[in-house]
DSSP file (Angstrom, degrees, kcal/mol; ACC not computed):
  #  RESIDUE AA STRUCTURE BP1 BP2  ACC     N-H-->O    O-->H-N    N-H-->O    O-->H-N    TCO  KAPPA ALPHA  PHI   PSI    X-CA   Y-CA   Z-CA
    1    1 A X              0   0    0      0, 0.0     2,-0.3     0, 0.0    17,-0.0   0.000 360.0 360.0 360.0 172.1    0.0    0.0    0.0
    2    2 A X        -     0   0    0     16,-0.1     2,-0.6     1,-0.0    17,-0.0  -0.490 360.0-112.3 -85.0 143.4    0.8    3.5   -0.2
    3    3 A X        -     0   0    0     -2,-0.3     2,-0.6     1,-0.0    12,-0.4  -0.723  22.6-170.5-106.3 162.8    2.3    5.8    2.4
    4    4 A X        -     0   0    0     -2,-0.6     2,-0.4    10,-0.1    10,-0.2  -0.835  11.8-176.2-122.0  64.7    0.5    8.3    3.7
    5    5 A X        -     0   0    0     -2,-0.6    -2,-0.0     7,-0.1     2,-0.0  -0.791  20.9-121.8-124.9 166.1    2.3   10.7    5.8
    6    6 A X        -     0   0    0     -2,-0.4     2,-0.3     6,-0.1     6,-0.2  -0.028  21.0-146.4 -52.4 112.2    1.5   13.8    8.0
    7    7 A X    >   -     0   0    0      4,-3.2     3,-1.8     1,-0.1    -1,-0.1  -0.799  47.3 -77.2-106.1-178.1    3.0   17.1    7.5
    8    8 A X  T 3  S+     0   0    0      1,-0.3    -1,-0.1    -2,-0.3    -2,-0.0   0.587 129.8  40.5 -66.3 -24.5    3.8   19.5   10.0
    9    9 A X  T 3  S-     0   0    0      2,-0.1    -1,-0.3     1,-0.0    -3,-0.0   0.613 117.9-100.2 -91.4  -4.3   -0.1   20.6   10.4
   10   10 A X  S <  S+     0   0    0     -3,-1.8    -2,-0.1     1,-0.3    -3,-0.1   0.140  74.8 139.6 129.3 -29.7   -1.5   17.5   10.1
   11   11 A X        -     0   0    0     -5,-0.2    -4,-3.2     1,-0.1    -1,-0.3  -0.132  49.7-110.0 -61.2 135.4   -2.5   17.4    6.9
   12   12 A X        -     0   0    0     -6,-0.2     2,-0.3     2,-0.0    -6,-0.1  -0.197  22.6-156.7 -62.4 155.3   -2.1   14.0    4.5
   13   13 A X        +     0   0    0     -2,-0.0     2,-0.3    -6,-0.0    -8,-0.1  -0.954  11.8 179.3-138.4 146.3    0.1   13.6    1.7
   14   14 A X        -     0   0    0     -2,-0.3   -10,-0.1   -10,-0.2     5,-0.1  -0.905  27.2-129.8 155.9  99.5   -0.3   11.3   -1.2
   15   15 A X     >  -     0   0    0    -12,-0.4     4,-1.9    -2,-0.3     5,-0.2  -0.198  21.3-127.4 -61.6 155.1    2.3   11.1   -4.0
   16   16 A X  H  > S+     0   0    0      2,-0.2     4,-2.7     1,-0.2     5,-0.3   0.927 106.6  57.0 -74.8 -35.7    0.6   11.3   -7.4
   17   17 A X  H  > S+     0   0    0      1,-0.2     4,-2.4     2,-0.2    -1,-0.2   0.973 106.6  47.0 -43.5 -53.9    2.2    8.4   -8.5
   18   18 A X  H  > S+     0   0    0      1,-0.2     4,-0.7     2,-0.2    -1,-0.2   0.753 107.9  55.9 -80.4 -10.4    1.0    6.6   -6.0
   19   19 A X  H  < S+     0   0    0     -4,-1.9     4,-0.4     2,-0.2    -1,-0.2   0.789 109.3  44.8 -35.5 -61.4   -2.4    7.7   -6.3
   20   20 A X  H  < S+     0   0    0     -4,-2.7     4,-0.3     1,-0.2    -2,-0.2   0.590  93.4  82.4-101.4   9.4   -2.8    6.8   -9.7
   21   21 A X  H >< S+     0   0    0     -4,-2.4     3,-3.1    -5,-0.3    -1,-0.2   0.989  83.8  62.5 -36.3 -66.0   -1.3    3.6   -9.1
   22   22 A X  T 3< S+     0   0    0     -4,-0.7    -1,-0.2     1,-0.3    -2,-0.1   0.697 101.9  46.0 -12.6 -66.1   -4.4    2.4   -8.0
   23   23 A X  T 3  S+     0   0    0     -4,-0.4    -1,-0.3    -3,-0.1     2,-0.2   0.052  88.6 126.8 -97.7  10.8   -6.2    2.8  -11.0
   24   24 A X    <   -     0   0    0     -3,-3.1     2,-0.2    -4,-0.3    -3,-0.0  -0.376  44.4-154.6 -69.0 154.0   -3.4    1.2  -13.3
   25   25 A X    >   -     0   0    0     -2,-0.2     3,-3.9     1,-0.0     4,-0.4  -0.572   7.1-167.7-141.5  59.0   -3.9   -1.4  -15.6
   26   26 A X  T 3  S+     0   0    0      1,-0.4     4,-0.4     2,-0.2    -1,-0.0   0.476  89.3  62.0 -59.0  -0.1   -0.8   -3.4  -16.4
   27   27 A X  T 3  S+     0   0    0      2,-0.1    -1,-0.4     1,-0.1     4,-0.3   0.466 110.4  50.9 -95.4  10.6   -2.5   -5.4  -19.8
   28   28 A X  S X> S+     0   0    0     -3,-3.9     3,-1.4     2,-0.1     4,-0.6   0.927  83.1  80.6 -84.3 -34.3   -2.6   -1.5  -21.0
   29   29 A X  T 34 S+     0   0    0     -4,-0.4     4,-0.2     1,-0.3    -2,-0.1   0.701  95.5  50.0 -84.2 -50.7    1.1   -0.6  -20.2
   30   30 A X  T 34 S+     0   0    0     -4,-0.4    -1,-0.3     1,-0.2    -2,-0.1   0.906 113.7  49.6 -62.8 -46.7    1.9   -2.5  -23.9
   31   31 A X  T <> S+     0   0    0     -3,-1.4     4,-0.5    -4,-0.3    -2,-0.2   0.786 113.6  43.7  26.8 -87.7   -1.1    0.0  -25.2
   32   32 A X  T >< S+     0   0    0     -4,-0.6     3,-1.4     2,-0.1    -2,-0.1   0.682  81.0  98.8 -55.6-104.3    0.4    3.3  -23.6
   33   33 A X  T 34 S+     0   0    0      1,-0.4    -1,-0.1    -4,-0.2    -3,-0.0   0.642 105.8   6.1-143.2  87.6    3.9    2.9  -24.6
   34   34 A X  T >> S+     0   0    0      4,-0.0     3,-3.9     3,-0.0     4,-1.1  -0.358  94.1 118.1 125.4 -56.6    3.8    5.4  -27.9
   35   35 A X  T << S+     0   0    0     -3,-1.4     5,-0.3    -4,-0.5     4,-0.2   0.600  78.2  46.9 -23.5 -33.4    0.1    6.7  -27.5
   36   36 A X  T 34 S+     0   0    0     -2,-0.3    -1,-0.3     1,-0.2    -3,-0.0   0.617 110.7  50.2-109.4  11.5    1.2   10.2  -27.1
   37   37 A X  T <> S+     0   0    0     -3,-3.9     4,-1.3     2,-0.1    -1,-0.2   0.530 114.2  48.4 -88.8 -22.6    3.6   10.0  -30.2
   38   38 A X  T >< S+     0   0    0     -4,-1.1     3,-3.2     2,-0.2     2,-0.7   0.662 116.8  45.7 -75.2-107.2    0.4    8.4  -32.3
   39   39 A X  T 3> S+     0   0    0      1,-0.3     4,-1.6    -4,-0.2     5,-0.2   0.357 114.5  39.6 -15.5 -34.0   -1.7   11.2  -31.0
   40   40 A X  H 3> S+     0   0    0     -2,-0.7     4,-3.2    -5,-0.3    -1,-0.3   0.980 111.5  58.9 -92.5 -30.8    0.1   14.0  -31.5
   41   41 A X  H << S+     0   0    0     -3,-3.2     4,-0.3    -4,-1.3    -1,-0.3   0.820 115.9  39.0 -63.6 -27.4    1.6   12.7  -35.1
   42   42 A X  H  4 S+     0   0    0     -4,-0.4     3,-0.3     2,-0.2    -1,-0.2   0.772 110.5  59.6 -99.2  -3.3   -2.1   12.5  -36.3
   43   43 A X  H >X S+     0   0    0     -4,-1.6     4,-2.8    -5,-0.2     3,-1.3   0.971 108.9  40.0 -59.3 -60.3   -3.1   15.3  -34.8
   44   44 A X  T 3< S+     0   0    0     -4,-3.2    -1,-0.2     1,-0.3    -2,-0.2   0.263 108.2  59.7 -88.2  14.0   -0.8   17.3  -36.4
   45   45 A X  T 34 S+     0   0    0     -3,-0.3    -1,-0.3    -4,-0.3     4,-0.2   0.078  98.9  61.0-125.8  16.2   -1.1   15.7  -39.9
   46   46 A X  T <4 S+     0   0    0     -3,-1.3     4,-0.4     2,-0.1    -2,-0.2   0.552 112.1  41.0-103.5 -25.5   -4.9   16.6  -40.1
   47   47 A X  S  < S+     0   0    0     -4,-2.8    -3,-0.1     1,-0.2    -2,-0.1   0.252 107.2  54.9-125.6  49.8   -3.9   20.1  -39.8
   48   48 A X  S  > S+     0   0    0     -5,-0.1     4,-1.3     3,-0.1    -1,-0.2   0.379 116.4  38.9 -89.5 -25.0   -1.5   20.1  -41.7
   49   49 A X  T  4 S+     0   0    0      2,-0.2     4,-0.3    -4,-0.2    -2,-0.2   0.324 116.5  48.8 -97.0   0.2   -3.8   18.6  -44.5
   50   50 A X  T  > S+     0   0    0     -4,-0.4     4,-0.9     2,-0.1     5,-0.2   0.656 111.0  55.0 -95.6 -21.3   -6.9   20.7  -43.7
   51   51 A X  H >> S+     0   0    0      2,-0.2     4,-2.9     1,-0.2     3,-0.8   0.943 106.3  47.8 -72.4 -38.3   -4.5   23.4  -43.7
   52   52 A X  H 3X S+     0   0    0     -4,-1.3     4,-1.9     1,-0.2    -1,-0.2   0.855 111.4  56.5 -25.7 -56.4   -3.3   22.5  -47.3
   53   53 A X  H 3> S+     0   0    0     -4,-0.3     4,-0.9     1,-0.2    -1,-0.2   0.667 101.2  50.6 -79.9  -1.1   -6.7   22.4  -48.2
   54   54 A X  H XX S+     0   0    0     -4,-0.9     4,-1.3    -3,-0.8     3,-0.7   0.891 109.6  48.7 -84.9 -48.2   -7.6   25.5  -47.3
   55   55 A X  H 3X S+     0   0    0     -4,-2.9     4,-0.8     1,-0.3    -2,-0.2   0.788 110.6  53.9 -66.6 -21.3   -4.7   27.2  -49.2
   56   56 A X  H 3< S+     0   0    0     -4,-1.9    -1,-0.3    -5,-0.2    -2,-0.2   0.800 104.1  56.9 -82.7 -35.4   -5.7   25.1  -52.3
   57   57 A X  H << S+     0   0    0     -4,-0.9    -2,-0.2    -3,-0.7    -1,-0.2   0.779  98.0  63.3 -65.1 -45.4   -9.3   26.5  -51.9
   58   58 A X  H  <        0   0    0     -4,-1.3    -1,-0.2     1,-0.3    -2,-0.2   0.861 360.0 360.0 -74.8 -44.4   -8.1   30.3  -52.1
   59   59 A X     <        0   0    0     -4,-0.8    -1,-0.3    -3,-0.0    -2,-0.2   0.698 360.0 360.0 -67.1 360.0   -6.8   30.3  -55.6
């Protein structure tokens, strides 16, 4: 389990790691591992090709 400890008012502390541990899902991990290199590469080749179309539109 995680630890949990006190600072100097009282108050809990909780890493974020260990937080979203919890809620991990080790059959995704093969999944993740690239996701935000996919995303961002088709992200950025749909506006790069609506932008294309746009400029092709203007003449």
């Amino acid at each position: 389990m995680h630890t949990i400890e006190g600072d100097a008012d009282g108050a809990e502390k909780r890493s974020a790691r260990g937080v979203l541990s919890e809620y991990a899902d080790p059959k995704l991990w093969e999944q993740e591992e690239g996701a935000w290199e996919r995303a961002a590469a088709e992200k950025y080749k749909r506006s790069a090709r609506s932008l294309h179309l746009e400029n092709n539109c203007e003449d």
